[in-house]
PyMOL Python script that loads the backbone (N, CA, C, O; Angstrom):
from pymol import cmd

cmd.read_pdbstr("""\
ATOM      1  N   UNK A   1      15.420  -7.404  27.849  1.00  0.00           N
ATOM      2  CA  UNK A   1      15.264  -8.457  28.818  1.00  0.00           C
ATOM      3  C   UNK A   1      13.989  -8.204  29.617  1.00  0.00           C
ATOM      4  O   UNK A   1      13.670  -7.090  30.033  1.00  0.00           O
ATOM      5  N   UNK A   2      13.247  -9.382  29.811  1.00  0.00           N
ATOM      6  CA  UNK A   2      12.203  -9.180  30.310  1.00  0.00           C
ATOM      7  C   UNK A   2      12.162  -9.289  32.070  1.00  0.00           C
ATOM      8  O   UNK A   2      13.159  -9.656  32.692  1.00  0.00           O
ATOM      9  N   UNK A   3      10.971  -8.945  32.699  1.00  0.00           N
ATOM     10  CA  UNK A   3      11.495  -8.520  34.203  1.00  0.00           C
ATOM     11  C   UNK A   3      11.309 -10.213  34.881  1.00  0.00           C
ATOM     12  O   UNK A   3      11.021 -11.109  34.087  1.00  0.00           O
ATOM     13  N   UNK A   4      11.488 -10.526  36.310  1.00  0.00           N
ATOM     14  CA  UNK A   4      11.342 -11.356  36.888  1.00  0.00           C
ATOM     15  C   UNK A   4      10.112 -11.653  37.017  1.00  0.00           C
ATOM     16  O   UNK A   4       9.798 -12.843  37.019  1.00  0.00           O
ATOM     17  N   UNK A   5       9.022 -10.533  37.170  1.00  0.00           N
ATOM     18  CA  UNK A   5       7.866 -10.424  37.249  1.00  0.00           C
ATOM     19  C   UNK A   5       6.930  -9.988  36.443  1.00  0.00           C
ATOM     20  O   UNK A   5       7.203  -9.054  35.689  1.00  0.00           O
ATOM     21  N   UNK A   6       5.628 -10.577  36.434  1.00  0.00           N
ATOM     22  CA  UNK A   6       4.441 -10.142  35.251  1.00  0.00           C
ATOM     23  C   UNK A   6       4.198  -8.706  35.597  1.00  0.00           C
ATOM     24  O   UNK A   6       3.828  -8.436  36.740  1.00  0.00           O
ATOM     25  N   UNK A   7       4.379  -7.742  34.690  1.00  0.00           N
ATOM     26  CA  UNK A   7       3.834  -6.316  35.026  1.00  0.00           C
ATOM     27  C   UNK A   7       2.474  -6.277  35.133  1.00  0.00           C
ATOM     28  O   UNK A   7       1.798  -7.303  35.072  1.00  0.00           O
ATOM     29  N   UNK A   8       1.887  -4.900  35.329  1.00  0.00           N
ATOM     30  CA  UNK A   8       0.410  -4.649  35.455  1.00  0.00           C
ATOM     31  C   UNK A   8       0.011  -5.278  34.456  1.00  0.00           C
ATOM     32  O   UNK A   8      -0.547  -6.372  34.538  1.00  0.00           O
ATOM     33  N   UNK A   9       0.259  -4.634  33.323  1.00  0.00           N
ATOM     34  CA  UNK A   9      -0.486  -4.573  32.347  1.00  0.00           C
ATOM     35  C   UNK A   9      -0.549  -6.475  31.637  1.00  0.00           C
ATOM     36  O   UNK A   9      -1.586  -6.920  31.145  1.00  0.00           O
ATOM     37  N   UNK A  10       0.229  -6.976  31.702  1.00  0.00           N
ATOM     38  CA  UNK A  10       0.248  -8.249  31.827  1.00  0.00           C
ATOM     39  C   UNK A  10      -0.668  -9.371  32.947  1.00  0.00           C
ATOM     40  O   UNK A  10      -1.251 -10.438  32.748  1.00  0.00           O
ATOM     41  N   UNK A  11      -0.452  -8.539  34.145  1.00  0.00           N
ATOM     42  CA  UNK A  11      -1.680  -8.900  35.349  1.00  0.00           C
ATOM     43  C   UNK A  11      -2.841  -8.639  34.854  1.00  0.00           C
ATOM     44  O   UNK A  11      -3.639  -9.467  35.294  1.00  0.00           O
ATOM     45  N   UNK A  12      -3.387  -7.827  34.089  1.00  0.00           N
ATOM     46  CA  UNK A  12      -4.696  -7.608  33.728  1.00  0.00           C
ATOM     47  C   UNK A  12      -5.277  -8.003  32.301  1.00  0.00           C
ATOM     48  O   UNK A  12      -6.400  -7.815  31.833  1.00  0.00           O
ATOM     49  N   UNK A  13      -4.233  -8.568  31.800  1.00  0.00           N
ATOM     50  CA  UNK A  13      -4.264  -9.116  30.941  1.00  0.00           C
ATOM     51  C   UNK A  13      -4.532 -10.722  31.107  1.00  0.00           C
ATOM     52  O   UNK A  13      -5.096 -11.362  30.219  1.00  0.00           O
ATOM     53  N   UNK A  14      -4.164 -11.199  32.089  1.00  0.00           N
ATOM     54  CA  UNK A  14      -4.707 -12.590  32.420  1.00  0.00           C
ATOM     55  C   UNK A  14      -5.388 -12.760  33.012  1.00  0.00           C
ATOM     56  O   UNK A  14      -5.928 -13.853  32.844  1.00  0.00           O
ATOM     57  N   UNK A  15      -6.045 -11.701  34.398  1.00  0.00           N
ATOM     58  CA  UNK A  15      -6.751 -11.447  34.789  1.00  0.00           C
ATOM     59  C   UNK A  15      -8.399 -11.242  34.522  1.00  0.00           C
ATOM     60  O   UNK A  15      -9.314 -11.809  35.120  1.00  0.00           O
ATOM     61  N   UNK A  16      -8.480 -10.388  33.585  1.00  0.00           N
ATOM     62  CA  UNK A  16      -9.339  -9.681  33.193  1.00  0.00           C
ATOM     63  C   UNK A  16      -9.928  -8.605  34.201  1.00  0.00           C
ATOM     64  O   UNK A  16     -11.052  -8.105  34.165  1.00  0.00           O
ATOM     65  N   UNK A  17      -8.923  -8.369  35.095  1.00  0.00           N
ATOM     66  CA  UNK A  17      -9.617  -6.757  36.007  1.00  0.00           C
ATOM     67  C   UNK A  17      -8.404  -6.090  36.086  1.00  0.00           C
ATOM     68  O   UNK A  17      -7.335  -6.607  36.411  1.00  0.00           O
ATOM     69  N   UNK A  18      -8.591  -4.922  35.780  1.00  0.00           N
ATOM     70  CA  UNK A  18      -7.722  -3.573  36.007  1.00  0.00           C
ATOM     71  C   UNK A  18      -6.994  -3.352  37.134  1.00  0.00           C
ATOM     72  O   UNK A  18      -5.782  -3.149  37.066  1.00  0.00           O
ATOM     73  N   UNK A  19      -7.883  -3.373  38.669  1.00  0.00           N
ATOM     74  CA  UNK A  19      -7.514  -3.119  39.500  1.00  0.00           C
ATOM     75  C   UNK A  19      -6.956  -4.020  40.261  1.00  0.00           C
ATOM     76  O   UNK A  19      -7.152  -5.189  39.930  1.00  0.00           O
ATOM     77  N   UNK A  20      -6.233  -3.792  41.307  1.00  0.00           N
ATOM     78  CA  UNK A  20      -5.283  -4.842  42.244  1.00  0.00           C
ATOM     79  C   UNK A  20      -6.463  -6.041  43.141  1.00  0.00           C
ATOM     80  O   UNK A  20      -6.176  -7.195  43.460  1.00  0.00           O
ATOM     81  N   UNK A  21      -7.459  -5.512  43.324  1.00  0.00           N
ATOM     82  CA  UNK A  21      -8.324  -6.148  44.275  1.00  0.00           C
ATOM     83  C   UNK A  21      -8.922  -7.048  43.293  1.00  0.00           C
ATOM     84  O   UNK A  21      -8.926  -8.253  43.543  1.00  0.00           O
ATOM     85  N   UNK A  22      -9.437  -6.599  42.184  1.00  0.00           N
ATOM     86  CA  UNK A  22      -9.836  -7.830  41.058  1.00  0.00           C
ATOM     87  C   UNK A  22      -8.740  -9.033  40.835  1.00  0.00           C
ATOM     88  O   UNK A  22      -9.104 -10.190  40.623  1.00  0.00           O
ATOM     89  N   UNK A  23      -6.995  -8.537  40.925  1.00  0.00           N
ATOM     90  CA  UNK A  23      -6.194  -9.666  40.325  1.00  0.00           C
ATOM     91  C   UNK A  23      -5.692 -10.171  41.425  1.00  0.00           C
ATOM     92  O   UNK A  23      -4.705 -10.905  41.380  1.00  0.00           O
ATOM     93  N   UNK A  24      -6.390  -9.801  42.738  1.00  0.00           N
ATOM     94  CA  UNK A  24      -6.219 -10.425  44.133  1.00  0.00           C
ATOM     95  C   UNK A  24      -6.781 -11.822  44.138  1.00  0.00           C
ATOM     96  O   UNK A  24      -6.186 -12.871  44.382  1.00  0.00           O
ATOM     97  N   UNK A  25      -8.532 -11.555  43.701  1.00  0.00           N
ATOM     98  CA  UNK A  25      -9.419 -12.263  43.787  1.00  0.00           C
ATOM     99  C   UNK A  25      -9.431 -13.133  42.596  1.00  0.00           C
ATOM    100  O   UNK A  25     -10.134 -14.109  42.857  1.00  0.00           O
ATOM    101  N   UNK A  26      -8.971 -13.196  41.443  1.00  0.00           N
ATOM    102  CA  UNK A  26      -9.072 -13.958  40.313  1.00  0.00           C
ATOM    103  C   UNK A  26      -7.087 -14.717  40.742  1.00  0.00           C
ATOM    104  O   UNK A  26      -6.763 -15.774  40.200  1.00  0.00           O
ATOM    105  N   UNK A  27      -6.619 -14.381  41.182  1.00  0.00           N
ATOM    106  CA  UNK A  27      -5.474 -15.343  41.829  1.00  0.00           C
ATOM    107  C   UNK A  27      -5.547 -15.973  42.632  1.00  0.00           C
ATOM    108  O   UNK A  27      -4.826 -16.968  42.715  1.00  0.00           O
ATOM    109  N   UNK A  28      -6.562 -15.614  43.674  1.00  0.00           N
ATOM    110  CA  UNK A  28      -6.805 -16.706  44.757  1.00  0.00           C
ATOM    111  C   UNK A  28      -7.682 -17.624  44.313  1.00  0.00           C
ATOM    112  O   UNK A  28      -7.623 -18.750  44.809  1.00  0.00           O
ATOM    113  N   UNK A  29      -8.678 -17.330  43.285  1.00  0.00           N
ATOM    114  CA  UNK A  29      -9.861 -18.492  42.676  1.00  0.00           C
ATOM    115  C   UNK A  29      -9.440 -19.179  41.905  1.00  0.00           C
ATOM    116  O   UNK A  29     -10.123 -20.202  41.882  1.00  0.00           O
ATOM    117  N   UNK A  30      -8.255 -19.225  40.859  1.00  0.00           N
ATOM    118  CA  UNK A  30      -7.872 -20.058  40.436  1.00  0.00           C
ATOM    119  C   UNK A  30      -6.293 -20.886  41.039  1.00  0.00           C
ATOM    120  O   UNK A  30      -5.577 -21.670  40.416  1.00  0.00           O
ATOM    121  N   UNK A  31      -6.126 -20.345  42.476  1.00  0.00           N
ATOM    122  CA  UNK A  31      -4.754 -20.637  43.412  1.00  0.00           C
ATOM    123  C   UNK A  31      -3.907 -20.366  42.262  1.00  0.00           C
ATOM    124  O   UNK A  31      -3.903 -21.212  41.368  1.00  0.00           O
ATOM    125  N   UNK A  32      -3.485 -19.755  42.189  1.00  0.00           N
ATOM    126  CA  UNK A  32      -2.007 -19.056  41.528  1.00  0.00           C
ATOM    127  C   UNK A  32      -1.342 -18.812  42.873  1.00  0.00           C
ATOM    128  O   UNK A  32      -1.784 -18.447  43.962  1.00  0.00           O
ATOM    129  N   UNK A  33      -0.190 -19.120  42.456  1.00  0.00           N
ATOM    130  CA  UNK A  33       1.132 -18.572  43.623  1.00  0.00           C
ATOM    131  C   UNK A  33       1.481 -17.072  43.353  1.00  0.00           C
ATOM    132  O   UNK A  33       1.410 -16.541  42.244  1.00  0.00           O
ATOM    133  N   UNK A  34       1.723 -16.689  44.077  1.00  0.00           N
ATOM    134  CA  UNK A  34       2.219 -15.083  44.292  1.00  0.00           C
ATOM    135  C   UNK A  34       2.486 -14.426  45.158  1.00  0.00           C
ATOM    136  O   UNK A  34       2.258 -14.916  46.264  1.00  0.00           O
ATOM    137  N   UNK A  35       2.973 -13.285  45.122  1.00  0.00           N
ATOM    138  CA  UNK A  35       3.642 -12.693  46.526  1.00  0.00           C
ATOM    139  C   UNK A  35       3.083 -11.230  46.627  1.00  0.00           C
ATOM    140  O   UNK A  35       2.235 -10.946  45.782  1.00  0.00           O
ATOM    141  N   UNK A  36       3.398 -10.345  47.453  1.00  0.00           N
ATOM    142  CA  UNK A  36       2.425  -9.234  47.724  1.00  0.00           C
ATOM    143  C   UNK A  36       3.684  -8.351  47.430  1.00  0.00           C
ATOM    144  O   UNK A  36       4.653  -9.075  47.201  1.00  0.00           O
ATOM    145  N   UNK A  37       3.946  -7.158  47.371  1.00  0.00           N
ATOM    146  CA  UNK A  37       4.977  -6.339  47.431  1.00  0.00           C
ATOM    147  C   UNK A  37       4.508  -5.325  48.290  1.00  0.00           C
ATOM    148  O   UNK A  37       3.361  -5.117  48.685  1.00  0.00           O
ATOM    149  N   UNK A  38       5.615  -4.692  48.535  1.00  0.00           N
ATOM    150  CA  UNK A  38       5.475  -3.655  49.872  1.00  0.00           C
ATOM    151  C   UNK A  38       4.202  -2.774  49.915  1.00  0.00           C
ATOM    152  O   UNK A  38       3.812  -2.216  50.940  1.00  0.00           O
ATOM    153  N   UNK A  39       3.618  -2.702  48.766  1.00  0.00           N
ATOM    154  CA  UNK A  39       2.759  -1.681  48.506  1.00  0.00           C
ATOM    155  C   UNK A  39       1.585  -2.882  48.302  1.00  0.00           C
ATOM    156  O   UNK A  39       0.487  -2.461  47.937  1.00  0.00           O
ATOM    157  N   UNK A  40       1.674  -3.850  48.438  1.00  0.00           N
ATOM    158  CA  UNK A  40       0.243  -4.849  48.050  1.00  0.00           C
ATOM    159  C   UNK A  40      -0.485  -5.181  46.961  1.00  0.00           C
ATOM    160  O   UNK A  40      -1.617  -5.606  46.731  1.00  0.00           O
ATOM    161  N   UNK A  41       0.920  -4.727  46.079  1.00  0.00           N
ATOM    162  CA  UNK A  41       0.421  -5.477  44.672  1.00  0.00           C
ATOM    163  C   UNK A  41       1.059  -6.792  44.372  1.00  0.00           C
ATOM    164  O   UNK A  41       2.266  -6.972  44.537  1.00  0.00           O
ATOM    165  N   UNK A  42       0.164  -7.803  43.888  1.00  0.00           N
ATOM    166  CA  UNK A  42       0.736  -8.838  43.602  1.00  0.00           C
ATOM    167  C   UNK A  42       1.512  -9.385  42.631  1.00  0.00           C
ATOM    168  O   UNK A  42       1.452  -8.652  41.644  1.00  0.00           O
ATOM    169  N   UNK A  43       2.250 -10.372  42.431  1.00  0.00           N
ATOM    170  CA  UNK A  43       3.892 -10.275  41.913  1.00  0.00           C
ATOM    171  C   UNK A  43       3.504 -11.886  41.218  1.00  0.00           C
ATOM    172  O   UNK A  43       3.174 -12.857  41.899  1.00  0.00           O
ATOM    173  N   UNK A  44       3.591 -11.877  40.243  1.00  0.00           N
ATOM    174  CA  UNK A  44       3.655 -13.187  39.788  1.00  0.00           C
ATOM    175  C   UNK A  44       4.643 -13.395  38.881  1.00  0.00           C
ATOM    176  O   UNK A  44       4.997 -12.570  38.039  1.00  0.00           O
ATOM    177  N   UNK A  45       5.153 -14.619  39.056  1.00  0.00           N
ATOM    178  CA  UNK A  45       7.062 -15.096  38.528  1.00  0.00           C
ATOM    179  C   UNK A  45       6.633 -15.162  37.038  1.00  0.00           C
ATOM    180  O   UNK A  45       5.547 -15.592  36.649  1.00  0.00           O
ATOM    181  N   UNK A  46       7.188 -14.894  36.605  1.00  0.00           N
ATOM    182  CA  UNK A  46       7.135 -15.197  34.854  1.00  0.00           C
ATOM    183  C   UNK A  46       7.580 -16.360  34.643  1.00  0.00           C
ATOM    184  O   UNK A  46       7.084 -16.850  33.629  1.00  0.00           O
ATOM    185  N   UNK A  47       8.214 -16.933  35.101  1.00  0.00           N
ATOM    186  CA  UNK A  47       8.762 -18.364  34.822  1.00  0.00           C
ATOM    187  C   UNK A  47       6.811 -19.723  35.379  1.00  0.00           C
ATOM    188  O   UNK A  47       6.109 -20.603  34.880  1.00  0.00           O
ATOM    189  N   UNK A  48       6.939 -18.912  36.632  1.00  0.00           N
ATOM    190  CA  UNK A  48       5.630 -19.569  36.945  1.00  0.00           C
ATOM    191  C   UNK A  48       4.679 -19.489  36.243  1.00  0.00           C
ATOM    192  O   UNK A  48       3.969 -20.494  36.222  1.00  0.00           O
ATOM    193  N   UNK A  49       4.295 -18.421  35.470  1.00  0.00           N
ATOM    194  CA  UNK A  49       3.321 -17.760  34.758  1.00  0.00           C
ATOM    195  C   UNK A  49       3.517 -18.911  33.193  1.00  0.00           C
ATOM    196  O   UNK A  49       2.773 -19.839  32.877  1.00  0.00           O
ATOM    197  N   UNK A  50       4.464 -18.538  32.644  1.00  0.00           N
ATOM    198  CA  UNK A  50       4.877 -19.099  31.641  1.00  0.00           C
ATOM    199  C   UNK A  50       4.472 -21.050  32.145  1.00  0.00           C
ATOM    200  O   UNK A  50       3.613 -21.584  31.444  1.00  0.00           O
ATOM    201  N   UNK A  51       5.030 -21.812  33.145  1.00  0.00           N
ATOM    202  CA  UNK A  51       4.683 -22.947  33.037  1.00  0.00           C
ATOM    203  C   UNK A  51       2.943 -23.480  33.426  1.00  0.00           C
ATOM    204  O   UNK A  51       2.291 -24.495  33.181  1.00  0.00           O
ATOM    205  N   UNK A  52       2.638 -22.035  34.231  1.00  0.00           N
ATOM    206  CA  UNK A  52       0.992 -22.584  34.294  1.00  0.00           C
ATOM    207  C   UNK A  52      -0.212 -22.469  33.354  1.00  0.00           C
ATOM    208  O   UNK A  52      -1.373 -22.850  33.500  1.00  0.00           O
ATOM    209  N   UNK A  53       0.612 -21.613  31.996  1.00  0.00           N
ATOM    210  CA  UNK A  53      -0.139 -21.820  30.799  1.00  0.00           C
ATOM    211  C   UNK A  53       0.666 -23.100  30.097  1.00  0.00           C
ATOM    212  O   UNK A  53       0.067 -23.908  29.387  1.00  0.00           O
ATOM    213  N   UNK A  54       1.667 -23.164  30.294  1.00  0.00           N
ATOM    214  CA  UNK A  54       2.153 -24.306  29.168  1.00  0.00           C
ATOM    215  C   UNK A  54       2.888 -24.112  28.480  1.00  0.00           C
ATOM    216  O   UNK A  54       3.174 -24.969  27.644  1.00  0.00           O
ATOM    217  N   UNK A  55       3.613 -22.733  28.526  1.00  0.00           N
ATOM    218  CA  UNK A  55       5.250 -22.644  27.293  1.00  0.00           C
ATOM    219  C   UNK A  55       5.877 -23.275  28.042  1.00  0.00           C
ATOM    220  O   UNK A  55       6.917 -22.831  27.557  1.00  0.00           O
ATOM    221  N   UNK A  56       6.205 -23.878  28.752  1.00  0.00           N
ATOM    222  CA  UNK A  56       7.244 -23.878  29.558  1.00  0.00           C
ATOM    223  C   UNK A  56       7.062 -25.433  30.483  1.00  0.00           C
ATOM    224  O   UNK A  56       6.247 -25.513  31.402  1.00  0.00           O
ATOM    225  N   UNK A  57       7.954 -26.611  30.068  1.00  0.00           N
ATOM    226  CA  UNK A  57       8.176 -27.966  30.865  1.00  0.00           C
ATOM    227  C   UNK A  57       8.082 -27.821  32.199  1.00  0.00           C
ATOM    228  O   UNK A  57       8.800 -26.860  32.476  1.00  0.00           O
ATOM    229  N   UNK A  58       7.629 -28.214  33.096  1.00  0.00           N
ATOM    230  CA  UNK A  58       8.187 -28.130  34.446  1.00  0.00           C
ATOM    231  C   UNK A  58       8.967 -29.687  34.799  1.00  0.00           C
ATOM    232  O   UNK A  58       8.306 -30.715  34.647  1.00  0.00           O
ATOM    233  N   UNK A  59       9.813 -29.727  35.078  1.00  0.00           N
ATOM    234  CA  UNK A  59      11.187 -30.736  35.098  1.00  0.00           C
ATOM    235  C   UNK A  59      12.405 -30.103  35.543  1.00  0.00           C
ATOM    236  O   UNK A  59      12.652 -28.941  35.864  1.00  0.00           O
ATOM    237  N   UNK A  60      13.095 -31.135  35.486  1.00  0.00           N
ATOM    238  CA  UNK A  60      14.548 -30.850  36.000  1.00  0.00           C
ATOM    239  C   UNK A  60      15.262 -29.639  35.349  1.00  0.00           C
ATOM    240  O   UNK A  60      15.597 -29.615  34.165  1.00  0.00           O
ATOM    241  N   UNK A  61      15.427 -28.806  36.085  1.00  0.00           N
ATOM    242  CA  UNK A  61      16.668 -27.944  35.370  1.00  0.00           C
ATOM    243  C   UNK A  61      18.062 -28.490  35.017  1.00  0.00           C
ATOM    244  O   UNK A  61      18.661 -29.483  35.431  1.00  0.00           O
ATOM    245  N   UNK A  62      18.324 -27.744  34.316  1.00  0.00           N
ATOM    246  CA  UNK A  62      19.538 -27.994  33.496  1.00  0.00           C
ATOM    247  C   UNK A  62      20.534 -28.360  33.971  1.00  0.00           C
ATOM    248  O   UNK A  62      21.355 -29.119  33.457  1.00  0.00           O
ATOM    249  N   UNK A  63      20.589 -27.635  35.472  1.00  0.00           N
ATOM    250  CA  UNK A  63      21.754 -28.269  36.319  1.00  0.00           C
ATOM    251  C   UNK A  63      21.737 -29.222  37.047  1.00  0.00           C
ATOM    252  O   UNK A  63      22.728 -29.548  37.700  1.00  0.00           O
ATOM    253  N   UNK A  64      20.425 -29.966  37.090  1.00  0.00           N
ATOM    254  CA  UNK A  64      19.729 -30.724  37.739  1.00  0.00           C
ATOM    255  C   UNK A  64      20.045 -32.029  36.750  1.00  0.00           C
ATOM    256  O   UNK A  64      20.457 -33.012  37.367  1.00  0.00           O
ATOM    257  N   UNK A  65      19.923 -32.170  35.431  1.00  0.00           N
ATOM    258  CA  UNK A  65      20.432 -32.793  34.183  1.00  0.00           C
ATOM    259  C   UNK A  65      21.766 -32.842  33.976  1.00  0.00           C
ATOM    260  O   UNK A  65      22.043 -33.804  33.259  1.00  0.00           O
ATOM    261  N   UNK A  66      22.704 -32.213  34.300  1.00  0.00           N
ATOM    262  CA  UNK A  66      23.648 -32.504  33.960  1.00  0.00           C
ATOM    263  C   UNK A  66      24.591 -33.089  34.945  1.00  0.00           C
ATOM    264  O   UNK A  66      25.599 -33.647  34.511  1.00  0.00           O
ATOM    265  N   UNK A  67      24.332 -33.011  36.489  1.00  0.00           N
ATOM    266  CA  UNK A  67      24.453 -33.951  37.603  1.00  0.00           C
ATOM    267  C   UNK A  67      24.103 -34.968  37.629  1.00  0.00           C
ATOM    268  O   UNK A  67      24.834 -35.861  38.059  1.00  0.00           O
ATOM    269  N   UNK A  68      22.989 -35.181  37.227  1.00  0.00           N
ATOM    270  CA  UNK A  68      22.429 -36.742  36.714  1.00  0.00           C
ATOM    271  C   UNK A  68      23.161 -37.185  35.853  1.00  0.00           C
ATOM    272  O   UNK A  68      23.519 -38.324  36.152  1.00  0.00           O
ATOM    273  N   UNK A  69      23.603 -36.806  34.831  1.00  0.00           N
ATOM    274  CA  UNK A  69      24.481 -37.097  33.510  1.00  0.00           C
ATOM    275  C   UNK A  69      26.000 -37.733  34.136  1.00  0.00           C
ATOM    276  O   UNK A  69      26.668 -38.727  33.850  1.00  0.00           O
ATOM    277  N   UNK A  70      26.197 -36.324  35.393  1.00  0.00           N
ATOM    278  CA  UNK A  70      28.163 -37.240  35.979  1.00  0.00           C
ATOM    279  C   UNK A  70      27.479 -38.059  36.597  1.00  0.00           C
ATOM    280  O   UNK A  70      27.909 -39.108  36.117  1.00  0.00           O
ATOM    281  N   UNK A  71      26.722 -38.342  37.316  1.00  0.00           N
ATOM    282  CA  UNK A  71      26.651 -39.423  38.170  1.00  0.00           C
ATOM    283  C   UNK A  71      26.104 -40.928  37.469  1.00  0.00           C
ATOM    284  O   UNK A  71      26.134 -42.101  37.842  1.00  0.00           O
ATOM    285  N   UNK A  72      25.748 -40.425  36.620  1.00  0.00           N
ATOM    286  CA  UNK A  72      25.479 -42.000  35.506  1.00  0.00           C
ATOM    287  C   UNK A  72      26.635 -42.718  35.020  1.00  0.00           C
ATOM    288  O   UNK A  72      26.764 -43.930  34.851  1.00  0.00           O
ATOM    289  N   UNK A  73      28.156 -40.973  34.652  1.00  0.00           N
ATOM    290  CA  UNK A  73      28.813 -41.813  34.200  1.00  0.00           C
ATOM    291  C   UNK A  73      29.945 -42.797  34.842  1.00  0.00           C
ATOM    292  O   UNK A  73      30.340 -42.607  35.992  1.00  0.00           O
ATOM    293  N   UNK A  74      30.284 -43.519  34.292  1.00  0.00           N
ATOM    294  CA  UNK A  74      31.487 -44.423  34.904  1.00  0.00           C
ATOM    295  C   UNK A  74      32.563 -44.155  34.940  1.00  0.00           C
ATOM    296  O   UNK A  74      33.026 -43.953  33.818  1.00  0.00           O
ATOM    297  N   UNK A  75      33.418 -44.016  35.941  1.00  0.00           N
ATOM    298  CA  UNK A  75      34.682 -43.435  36.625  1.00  0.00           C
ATOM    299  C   UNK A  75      35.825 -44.235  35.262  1.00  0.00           C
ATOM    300  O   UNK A  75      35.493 -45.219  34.601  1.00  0.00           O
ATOM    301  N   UNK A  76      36.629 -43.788  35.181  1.00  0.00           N
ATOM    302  CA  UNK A  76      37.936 -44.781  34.317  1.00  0.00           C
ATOM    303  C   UNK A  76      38.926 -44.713  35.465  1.00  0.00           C
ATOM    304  O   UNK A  76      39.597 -43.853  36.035  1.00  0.00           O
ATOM    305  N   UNK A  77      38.672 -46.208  35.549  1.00  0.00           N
ATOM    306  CA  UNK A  77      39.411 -47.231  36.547  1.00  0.00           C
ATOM    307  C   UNK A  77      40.549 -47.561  35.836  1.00  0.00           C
ATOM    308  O   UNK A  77      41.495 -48.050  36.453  1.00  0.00           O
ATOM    309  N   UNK A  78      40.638 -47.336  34.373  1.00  0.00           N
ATOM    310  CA  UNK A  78      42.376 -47.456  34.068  1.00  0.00           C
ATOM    311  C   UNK A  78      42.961 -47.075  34.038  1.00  0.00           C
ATOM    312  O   UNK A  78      43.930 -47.395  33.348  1.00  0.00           O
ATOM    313  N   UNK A  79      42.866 -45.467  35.168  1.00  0.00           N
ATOM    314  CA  UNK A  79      43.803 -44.278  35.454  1.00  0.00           C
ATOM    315  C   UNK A  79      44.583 -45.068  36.734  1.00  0.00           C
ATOM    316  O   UNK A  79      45.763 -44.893  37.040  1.00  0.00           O
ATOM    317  N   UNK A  80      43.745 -45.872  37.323  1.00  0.00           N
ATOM    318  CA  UNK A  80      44.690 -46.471  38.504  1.00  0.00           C
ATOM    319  C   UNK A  80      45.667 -47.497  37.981  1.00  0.00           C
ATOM    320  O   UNK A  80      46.560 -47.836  38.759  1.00  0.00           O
ATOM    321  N   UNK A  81      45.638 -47.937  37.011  1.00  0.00           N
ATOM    322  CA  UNK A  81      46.894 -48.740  36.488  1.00  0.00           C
ATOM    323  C   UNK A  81      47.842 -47.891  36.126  1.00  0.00           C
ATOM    324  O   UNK A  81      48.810 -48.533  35.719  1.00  0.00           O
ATOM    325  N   UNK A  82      48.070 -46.405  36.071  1.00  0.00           N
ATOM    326  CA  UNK A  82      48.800 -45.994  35.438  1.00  0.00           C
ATOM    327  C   UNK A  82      49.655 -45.563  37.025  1.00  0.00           C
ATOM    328  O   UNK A  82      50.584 -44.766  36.898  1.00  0.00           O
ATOM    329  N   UNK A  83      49.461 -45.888  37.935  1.00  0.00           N
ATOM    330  CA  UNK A  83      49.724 -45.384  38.965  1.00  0.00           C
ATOM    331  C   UNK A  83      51.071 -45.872  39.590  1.00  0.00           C
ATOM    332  O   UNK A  83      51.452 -45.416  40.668  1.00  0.00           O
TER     333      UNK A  83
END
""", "prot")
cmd.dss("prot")
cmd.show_as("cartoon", "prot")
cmd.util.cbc("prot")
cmd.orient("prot")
């Protein structure tokens, strides 16, 4: 299972700099979202990562789809005749 977050070696891999201050500055120039961790390395979501190249739809989640789905459908009103 893969982590929540892009590791180093993955950071520098999209990056193209090794160090934290290079994938500081190549995240803020192309605005990537990210977060700092206690130690001031930056944290980027894999899910985010994944949709800002393009594997990945950005849309409704699944649970988001399937609420839409009950609420489309139509109640059966011929349970109240049975009443």
């Amino acid at each position: 299972m893969s982590s929540m977050f892009l590791s180093p070696d993955e950071l520098t891999e999209l990056t193209g700099f090794k160090q934290t201050k290079g994938h500081l500055r190549w995240l803020d120039q192309y605005r990537w979202a990210y977060a700092l961790s206690r130690n001031l390395q930056p944290r980027v979501a894999r899910e985010y990562y994944q949709q800002r190249m393009g594997l990945r739809r950005s849309g409704p989640s699944e649970t988001e789809q399937a609420r839409h789905a009950a609420a489309l459908e139509e109640p059966d009103f011929s349970a109240l005749d049975r009443v």
